[in-house]
Wavefront OBJ file of the C-alpha trace (Angstrom):
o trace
v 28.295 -20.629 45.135
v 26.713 -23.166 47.292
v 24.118 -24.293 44.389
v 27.483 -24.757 42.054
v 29.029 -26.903 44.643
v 25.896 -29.057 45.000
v 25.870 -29.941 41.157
v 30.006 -29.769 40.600
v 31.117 -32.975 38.527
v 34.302 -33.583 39.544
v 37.653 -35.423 37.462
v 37.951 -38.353 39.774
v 37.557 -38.866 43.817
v 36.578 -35.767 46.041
v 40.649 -35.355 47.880
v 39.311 -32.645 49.923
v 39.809 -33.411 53.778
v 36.975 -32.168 56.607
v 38.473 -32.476 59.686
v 35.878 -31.758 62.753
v 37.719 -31.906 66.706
v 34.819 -32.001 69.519
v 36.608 -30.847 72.789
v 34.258 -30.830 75.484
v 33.948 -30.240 79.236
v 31.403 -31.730 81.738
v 31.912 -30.526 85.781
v 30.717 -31.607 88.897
v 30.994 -30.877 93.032
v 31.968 -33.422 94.805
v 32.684 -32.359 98.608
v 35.075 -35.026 99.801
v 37.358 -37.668 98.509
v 35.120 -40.402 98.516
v 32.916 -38.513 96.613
v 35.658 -37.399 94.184
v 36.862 -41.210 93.866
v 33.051 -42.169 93.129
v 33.008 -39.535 90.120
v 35.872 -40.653 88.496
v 34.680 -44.384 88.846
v 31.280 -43.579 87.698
v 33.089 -41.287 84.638
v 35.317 -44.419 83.711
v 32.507 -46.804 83.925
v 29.902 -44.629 82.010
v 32.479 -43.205 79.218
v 34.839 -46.694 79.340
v 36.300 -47.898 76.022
v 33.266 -50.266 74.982
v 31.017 -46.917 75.277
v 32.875 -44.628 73.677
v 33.289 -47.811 71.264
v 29.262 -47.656 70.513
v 29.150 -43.561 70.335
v 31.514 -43.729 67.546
v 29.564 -46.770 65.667
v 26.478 -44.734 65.625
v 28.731 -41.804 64.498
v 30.191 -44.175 61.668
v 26.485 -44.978 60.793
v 25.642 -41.637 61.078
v 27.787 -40.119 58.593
v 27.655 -43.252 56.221
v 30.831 -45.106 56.203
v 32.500 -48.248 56.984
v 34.586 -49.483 59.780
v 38.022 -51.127 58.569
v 39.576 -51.556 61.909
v 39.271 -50.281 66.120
v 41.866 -50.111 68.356
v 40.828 -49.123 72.218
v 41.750 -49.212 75.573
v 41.045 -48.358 78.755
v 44.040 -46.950 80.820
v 44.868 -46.930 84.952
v 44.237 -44.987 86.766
v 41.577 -43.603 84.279
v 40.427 -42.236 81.323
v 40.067 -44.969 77.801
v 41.066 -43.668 74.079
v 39.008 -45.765 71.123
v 40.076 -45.258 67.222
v 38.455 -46.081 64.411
v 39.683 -46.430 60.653
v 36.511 -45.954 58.129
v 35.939 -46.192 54.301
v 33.453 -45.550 51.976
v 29.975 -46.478 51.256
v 28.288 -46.552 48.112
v 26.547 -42.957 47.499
v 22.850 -43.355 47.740
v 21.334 -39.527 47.169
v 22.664 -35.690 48.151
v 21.106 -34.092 51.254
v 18.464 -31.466 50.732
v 20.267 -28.815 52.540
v 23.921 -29.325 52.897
v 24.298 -26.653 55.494
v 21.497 -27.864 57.845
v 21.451 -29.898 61.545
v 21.729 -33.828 61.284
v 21.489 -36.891 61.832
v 18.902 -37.709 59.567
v 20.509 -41.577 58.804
v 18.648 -42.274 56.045
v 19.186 -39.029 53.996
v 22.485 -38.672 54.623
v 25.619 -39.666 52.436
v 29.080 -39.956 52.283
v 32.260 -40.915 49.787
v 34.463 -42.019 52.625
v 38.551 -43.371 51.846
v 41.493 -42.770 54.315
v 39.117 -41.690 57.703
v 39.031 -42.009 61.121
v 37.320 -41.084 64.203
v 39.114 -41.455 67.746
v 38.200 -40.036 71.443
v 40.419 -39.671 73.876
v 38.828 -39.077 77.867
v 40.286 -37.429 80.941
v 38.630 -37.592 83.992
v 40.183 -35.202 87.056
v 39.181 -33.629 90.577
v 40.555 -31.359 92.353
v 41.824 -31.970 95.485
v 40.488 -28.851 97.288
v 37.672 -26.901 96.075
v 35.420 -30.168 95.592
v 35.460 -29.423 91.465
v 35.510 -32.448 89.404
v 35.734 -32.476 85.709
v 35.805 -34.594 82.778
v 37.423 -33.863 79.510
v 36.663 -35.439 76.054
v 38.699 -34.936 72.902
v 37.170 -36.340 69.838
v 38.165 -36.044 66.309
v 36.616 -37.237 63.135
v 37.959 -36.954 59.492
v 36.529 -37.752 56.038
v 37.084 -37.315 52.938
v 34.834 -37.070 50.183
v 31.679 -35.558 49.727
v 30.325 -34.996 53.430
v 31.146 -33.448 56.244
v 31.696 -34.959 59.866
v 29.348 -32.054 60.607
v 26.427 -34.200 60.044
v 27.165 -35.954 63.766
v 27.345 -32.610 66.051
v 24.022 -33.390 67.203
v 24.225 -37.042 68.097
v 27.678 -36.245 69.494
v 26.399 -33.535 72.227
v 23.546 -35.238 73.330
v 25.917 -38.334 74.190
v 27.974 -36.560 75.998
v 25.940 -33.600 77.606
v 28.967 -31.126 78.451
v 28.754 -27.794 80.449
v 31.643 -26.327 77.529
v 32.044 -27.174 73.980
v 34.801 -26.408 71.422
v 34.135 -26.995 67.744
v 37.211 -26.927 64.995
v 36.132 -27.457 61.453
v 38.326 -27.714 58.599
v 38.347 -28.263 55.124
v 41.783 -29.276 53.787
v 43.094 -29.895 50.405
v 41.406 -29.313 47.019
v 39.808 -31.600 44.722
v 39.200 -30.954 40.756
v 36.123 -30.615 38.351
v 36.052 -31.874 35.208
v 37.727 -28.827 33.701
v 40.385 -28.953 35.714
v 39.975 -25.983 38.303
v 40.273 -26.591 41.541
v 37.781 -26.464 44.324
v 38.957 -25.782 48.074
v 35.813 -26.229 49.481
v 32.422 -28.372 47.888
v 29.683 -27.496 50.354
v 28.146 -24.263 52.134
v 29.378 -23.194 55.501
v 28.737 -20.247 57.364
v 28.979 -21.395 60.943
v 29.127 -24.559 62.943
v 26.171 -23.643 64.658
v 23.892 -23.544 61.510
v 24.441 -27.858 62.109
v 23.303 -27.450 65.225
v 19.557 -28.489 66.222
v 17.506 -24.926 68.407
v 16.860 -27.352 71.038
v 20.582 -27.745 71.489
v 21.457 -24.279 71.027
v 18.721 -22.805 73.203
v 20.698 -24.815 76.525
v 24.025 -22.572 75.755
v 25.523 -19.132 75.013
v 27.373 -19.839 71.390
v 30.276 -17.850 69.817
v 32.193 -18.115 66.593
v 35.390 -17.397 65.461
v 35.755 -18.353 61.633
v 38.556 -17.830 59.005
v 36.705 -17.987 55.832
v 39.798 -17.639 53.253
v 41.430 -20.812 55.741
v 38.261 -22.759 55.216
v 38.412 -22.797 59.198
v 35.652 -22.397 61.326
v 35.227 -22.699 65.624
v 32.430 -22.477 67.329
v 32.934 -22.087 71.705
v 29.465 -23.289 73.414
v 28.751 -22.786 77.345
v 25.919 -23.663 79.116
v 23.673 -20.945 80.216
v 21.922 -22.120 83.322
v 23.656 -24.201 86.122
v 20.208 -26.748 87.993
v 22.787 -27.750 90.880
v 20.877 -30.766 90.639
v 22.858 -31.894 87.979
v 26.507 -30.925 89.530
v 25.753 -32.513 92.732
v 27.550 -35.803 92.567
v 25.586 -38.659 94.833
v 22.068 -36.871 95.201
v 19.784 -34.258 95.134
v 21.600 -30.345 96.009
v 19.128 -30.097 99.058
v 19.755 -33.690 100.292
v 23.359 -32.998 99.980
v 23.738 -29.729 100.779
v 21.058 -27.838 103.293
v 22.283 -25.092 104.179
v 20.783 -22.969 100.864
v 23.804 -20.122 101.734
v 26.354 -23.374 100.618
v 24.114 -23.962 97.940
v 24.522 -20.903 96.282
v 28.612 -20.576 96.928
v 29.135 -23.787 95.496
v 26.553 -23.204 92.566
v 28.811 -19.255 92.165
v 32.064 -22.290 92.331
v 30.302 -24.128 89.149
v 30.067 -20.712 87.129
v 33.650 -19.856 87.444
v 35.137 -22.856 86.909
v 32.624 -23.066 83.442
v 33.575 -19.665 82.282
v 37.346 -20.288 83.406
v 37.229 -23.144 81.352
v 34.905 -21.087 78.250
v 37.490 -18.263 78.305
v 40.749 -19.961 78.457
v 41.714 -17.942 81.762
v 41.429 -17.924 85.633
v 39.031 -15.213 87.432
v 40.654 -13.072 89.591
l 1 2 3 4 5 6 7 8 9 10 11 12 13 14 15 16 17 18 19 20 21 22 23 24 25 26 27 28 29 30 31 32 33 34 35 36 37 38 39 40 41 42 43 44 45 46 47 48 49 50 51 52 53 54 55 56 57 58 59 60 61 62 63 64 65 66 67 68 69 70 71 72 73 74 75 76 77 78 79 80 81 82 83 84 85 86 87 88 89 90 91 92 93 94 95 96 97 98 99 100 101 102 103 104 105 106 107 108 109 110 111 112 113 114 115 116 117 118 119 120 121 122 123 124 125 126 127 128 129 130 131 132 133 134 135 136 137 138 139 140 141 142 143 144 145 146 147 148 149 150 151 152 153 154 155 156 157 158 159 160 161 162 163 164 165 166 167 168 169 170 171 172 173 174 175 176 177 178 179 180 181 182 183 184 185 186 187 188 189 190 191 192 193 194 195 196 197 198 199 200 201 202 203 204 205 206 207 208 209 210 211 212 213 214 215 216 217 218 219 220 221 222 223 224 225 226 227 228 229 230 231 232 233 234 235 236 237 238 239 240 241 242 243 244 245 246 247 248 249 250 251 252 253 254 255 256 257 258 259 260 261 262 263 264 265 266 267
């Protein structure tokens, strides 16, 4: 099947729709409210509308396409939202492996009409248990020949999240030259198989996938929790000494990441 999609000749333009929505979480302690006002000024600042402007450039680039028009803005108290409307660019040759990690710029095409890409941030902290979080929602859809896929990699490096939600769909159905129609023009059997190891190594991965829906999800979490990282303002021992508090808050971190993972509080 996947070898007959790679050589199908189709009527006219490729109608099928690939819709890929990125919904990730980053977290962080932060033990007071000055702390918890500095993380959401250093979230605003670092993911701001001109940033999350330039990720989705390099995503544009990435997947080959054009941008018509951006809209963004950055909101108060926080959080920014940035869309983009793309087109096509001319097809220069077919990747090697369609089902296979990107971005590889150069070797990667796309057929592009009617797109977009938009992200959508929210930055919070709790008031009481000294958990911050940030929350990013992006979605990119293209039609044509190639996949949004092709930018998971480039997408989860820039924003390094502790939880990851991947939707995939494939929408529509487009026509070869005799006529029957196709629901689907490349190989899929997971979101994860567009994943790079190195990526996949930091994070505990499951999938739940609707073949006959041409629907696919893949939940990420990260495995291992350096409190280096989640300390907001320094290093865990400068900020914390006491290596007791050190390991409730690090036990804190793990909950809220697997409350978040599995969609439900701990008891």
């Amino acid at each position: 099947m996947a070898n007959r999609f790679k050589k199908l000749k189709l009527e006219g333009f490729n109608n099928l729709t690939k819709s890929l929505s990125f919904n990730l979480y980053d977290v962080c302690y932060a033990r007071n409210s000055n702390e918890r006002k500095d993380y959401i000024a250093y979230i605003d600042e670092e993911y701001n509308a001109a940033r999350l402007t330039a990720i989705l450039t390099e995503v544009t680039s990435i997947i080959g396409a054009n941008i018509l028009n951006i809209a963004r803005q950055d909101y108060d108290p926080q959080g920014a939202s940035v869309t983009m409307l793309i087109s096509e660019q001319p097809i220069e040759r077919e990747p090697e492996n369609p089902e296979s990690p990107g971005p590889v710029p150069e070797a990667v095409v796309a057929h592009l009409d009617k797109s977009h890409i938009c992200v959508h941030t929210y930055p919070e902290a709790h008031p009481y248990n000294g958990i911050a979080s940030f929350r990013a929602d992006i979605d990119v859809s293209t039609c044509g020949k190639i996949s949004p896929l092709r930018a998971l990699n480039y997408l989860i490096h820039s924003f390094d999240a502790d939880v990851i939600s991947l939707d995939y769909r494939v929408r529509g159905f487009t026509r070869d030259v005799e006529g029957t129609k196709h629901y689907i023009d490349h190989s899929i059997t997971s979101i994860q198989n567009f994943i790079s190891r190195e990526i996949l190594q930091d994070y505990h991965a499951v999938d739940v996938n609707n073949y006959q829906e041409t629907l696919f999800n893949t939940k990420m979490m990260r495995k291992e929790i350096d409190l280096d990282h989640y300390v907001f303002g320094g290093t865990a021992k400068e900020r914390i000494p006491s290596k007791r508090d050190r390991e409730k808050i690090r036990k804190r971190l793990s909950d809220e990441i697997q409350e978040i993972f599995y969609l439900r509080n701990m008891e």
